[in-house]
N, C-alpha and C positions, 0 to 999 in steps of 0.2 A: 096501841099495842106495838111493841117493838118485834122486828118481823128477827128472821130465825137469819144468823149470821151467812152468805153467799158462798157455796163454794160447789166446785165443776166438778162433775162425774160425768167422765170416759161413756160414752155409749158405743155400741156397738152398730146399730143400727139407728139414721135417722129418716124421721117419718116427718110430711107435711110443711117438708122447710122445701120455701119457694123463691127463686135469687130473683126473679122480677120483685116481688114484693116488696125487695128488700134493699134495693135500689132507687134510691131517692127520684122524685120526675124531674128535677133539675140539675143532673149529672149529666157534662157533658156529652158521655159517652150515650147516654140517652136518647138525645138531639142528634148527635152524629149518627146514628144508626135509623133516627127515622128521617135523616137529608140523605144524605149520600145510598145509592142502591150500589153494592158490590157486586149484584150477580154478572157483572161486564168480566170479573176478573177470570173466570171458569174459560171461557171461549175465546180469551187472547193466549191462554198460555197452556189450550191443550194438546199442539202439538209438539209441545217440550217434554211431555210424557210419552211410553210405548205402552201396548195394547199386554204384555205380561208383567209378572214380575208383582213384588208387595203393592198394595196400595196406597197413594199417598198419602200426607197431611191433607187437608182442605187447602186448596188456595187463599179464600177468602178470610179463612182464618190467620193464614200466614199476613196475608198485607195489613191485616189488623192489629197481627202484634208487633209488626214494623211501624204502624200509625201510632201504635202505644209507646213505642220506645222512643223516639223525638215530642210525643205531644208531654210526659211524663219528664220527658228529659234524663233519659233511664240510661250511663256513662257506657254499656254493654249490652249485649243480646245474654251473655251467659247472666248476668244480672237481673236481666227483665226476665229470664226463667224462673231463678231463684226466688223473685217475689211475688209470681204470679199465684202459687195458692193461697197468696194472705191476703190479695184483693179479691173480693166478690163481685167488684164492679167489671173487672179487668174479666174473670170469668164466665160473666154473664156475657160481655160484649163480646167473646171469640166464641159463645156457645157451648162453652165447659162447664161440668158441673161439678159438685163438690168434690165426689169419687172419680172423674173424669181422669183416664190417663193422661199426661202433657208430655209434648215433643222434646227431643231434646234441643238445646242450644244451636248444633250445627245445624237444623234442617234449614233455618233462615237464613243461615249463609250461602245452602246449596243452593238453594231456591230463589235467594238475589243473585247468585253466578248464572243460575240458567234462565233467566227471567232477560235480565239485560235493565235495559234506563228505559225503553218504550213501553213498556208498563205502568211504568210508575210516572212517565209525562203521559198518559192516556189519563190518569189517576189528576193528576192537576187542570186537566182540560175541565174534567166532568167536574171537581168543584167549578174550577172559574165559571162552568154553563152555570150550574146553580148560583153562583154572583151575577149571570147579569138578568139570569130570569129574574131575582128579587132586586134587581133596581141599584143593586150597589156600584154599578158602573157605568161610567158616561161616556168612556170612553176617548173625548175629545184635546183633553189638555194632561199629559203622561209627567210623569219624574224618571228619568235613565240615572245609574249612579251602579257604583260596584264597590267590592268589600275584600279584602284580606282574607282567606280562611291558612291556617296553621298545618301544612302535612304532619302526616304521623311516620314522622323523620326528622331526624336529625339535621343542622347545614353542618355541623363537621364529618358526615356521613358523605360531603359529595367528591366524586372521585373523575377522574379526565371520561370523558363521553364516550371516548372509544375502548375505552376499556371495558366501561358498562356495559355497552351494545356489544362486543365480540360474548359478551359473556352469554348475553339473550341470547344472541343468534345460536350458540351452542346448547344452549337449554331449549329454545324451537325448534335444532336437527333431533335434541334426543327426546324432543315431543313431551317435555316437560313446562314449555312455555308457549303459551297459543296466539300470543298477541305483540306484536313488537312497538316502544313507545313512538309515539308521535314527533316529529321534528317542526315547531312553525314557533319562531319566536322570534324577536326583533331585540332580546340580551344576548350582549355576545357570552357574559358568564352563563346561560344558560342553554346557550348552545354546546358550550365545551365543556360542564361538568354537570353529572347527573348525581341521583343519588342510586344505588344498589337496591337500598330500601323499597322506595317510592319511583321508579324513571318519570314516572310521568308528572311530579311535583315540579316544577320548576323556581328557579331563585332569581330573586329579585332584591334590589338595593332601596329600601322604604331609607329615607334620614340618614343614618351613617347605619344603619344594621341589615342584614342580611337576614331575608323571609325564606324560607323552604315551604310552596306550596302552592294555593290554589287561589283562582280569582271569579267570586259569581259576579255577572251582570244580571241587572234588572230593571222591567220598568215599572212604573207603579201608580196605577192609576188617580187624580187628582181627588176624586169626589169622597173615596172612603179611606183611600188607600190598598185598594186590592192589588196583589201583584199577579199581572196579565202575562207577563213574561218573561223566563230566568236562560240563563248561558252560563255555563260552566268552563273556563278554560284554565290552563297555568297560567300559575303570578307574574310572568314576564309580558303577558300579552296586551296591549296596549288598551285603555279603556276607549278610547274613540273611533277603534276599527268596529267597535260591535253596535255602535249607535244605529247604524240603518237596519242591522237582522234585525236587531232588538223591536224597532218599529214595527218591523213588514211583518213579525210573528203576532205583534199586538193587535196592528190590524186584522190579520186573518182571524186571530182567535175568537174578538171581538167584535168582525165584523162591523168597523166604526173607523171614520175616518180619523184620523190626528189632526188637529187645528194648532196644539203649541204643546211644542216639548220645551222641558224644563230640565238644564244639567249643569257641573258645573265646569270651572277652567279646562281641565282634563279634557272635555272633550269640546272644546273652541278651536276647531280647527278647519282650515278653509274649505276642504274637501269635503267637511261633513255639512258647511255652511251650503253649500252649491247642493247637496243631497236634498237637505230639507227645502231649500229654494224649489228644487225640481218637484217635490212633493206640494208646493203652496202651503207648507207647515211654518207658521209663525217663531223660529229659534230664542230661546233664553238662557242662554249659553253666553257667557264671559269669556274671553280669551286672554290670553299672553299680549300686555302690552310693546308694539314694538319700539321702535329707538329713537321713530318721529323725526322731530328736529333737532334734536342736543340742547344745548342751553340756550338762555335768552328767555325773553318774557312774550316774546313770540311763540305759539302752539303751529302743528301743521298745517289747522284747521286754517291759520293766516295766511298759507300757501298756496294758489289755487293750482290746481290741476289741471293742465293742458291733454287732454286725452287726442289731440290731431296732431299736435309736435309731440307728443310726451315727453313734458315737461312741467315745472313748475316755475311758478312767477311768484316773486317776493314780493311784500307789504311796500315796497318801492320800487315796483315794476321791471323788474329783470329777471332775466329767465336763466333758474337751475335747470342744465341740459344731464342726463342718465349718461353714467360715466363708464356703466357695465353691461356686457353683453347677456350674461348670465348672474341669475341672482346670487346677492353674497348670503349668510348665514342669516339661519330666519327664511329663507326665500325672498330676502330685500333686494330691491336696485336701489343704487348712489344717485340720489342726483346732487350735482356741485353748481355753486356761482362760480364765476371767474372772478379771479382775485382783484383785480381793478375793480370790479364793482363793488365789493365790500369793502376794500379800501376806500373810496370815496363817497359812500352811502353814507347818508346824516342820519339814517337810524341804525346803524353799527353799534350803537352805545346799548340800546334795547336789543338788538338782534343777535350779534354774537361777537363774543371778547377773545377766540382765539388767534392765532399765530397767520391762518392760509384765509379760508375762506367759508361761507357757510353750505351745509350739506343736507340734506332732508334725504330721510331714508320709506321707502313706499313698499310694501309686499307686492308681490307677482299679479294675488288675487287682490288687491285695496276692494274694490269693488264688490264685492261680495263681503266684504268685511263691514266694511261701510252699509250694507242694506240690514246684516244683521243684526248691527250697532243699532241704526234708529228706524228698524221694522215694532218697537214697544216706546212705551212712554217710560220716563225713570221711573215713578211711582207702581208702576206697574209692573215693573220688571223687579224692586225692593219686594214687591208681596210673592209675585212666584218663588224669587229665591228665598224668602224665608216659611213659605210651604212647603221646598223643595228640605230643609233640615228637620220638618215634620214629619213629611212623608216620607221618603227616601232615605236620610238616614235613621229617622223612625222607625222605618221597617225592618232594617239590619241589627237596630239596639234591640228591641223585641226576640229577634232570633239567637241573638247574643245572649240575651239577660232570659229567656225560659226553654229557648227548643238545645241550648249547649252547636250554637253554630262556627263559632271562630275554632274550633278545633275537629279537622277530621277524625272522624272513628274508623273509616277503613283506607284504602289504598289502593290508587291508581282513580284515572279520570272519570271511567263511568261510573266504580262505585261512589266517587264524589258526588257525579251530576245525580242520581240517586237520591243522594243524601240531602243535597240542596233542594230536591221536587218536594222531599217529602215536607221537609221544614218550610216549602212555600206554601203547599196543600193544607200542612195544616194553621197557620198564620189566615190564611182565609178561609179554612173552617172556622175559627173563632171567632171573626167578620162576620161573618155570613150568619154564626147562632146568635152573636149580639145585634146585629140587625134584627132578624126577625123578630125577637124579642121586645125590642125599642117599638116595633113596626106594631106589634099586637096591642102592647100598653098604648101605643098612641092610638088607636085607633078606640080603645074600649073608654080613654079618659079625653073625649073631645070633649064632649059636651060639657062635663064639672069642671076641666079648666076654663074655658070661654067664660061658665058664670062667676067664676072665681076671677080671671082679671076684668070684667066688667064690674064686681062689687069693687075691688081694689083701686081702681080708678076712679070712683065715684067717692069713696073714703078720702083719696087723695084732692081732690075736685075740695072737700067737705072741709080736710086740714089747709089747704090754700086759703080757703076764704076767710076763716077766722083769725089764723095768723096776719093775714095783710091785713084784717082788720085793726089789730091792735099795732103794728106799726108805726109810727108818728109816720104824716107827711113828709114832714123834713128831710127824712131818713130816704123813703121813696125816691124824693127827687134829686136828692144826692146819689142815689144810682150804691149806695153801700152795703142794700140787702135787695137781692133779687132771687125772687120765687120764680122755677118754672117746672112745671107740671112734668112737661116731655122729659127735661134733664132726670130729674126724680125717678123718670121711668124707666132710665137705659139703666137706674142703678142695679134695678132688679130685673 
């Protein structure tokens, strides 16, 4: 019987409609609500409210629809209002109901200005505890690496430095501006022009183009890729001054010592070599090759090193004496032969084909250079660096391709660093529910997998023997078909 054509009539009143029911059990927002306990958020931030006056939003409502708006990837707050009655799931998880009145748009901006970034890094702590209660961190071998984010500004917006700042400092006497930008940067362009927009954006020269904005650091842990630890600063600021916070946050958080970090050229730098040294942390860090010897078919490595004269002795035993007091570019000292000996040196011809004499150039620190060179083995060091493009930049494409991270939504540095907790909080919310999940299925299907590859093994055992059966000898001992079980097994 053909049923009577569908069509919607208006009620007035609805009876027996229940938004748990109707919320599937495997929606995230599901999971997220029964991991994460928000009632922390109530007693950090009630002294940001007075004792009169209307009553607020909920708090815990509010960081919820900030959690929806980066996990959603939702381009605005005024947007993520806009759509909030047509999701049930989104109203079920802030504890609204059909009828329920919704805040406006602005209350989430008052409430990230009076809130501040320590909220919302309290917020990524309590995931990260919930990562290493369920095991998803080891803690002991890190990835450091950092990322581009885009200000919400213009670079033809940037104007001479003191022009900007005269202009703050005039809007902080007339108490229209509460905070004045930060000055710590090592671009001299970003020292001397700001934007009006953004001050706190800074510009940087990536290739030939000019960046307006911001730089996260981060570490990331080896085993699942949780990230333990994020920094927010402007684009100008170097990535290898943040290498040791980055650490000493990861250890505190996690409570676990570092055995080897993993980074890349960016941060090969002597200073941070000597850091991790002082730590007994194994460095995987590449550096800037320096200038060595120049040409010839001779490497440094043919040089040996006099550390009581400082000096080096050539592959025909004469000594390049350090020609400089202070080192030259690079932090190198010259050492030279004297021209007589290369003039009459019979391996001139392999060593060097110039005009004077030959030169070997050494860093201040070689030494430290040299330990963190062959503190790994090469094969060893080929597999971190190429975990380090799993994990680590892994972690940033992820942020990129679902939570909308290469482009700031708001403006100025804390509501950056903000914006980056939340995108890390939630990136290991979906760690942490796919974990457990992984964790239940394996534990409910031990047993049927076990008998499952012990029949498959015994199948395979069964198809070995009949085929080498029919085989010809000849074939065998000609070594032109070879059976083996184990190979068979890696395939699957």
């Amino acid at each position: 019987m053909l049923g009577c054509k569908q069509q919607r009539q208006p009620k007035l009143f609805y009876s027996l409609v229940n938004l748990d029911e109707r919320i599937r059990p495997d929606n995230p927002l599901r999971k997220i609500r029964d991991i994460i306990d928000f009632s922390f958020v109530r007693p950090k931030v009630e002294h940001f409210y007075g004792i009169r006056g209307n009553p607020s939003i909920d708090p815990i409502v509010l960081i919820k629809l900030m959690l929806i708006l980066f996990l959603e990837s939702i381009p605005s707050e005024r947007e993520l209002m806009r759509r909030l009655p047509e999701r049930l799931d989104w109203l079920w998880f802030c504890e609204y109901d059909l009828d329920s009145e919704l805040p406006d748009h602005s209350v989430l901006s008052k409430a990230r200005r009076r809130w501040g970034a320590e909220l919302f890094r309290t917020f990524f702590q309590n995931v990260l505890i919930q990562c290493l209660k369920a095991g998803l961190v080891d803690g002991q071998v890190v990835h450091i690496d950092s990322s581009m984010i885009h200000a919400n500004a213009s670079v033809d917006s940037l104007k001479p430095a003191f022009a900007v700042l005269a202009d703050k400092i005039y809007q902080k006497l007339e108490g229209s501006c509460s905070k004045l930008p930060e000055q710590s940067s090592d671009n001299i362009e970003a020292q001397t022009k700001l934007s009006p927009t953004d001050p706190d954006a800074r510009c940087r020269v990536k290739g030939k183009q000019k960046v307006l904005g911001y730089q996260e650091h981060r570490c990331v842990d080896d085993t699942n890729g949780i990230i333990t630890a994020t920094i927010t600063t402007g684009a100008a600021v170097h990535e290898g001054e943040i290498l040791e916070e980055l650490i000493e946050i990861h250890e505190s958080d996690t409570q676990s010592k570092v055995s080897t970090v993993v980074a890349d050229k960016a941060y090969g730098r002597a200073e941070n070599y000597k850091k991790v040294k002082a730590k007994n942390i194994t460095p995987c860090i590449p550096h800037a090759k320096s200038r060595g010897c120049g040409e010839g078919k001779f490497s440094r490595d043919d040089f040996q090193y006099d550390g009581v004269k400082d000096c080096y002795v050539c592959p025909n035993g004469k000594e390049l004496k350090r020609q400089t007091r202070k080192p030259v570019n690079r932090n190198e000292h010259m050492y030279k032969a004297s021209r007589k000996d290369c003039q009459r040196c019979p391996l001139r011809a392999n060593c060097y084909s110039g005009k004077y004499s030959k030169r070997v150039y050494r860093h201040e620190d070689q030494d430290v250079i040299d330990w963190a060179d062959n503190c790994m083995s090469k094969p060893r060091r080929r597999y971190f660096m190429g975990r380090r493009q799993a994990v680590a930049e892994g972690s940033f494409a992820d942020a990129a391709n679902n939570h909308g991270y290469k482009r700031s939504r708001w403006r100025g540095l804390e509501r950056m660093t903000i914006q980056n907790l939340l995108i890390a909080s939630i990136q290991n919310l979906r760690k942490l529910i796919a974990g457990s999940s992984r964790t239940g299925r394996k534990f409910a299907a031990t047993t049927s997998i076990c008998l499952v590859h012990l029949m498959f093994i015994r199948l395979l055992q069964r198809l070995y023997l009949k085929i080498a059966i029919r085989i010809p000898l000849r074939m065998r001992k000609m070594n032109l078909i070879r059976l083996d079980v184990n190979q068979a097994m890696l395939l699957f």
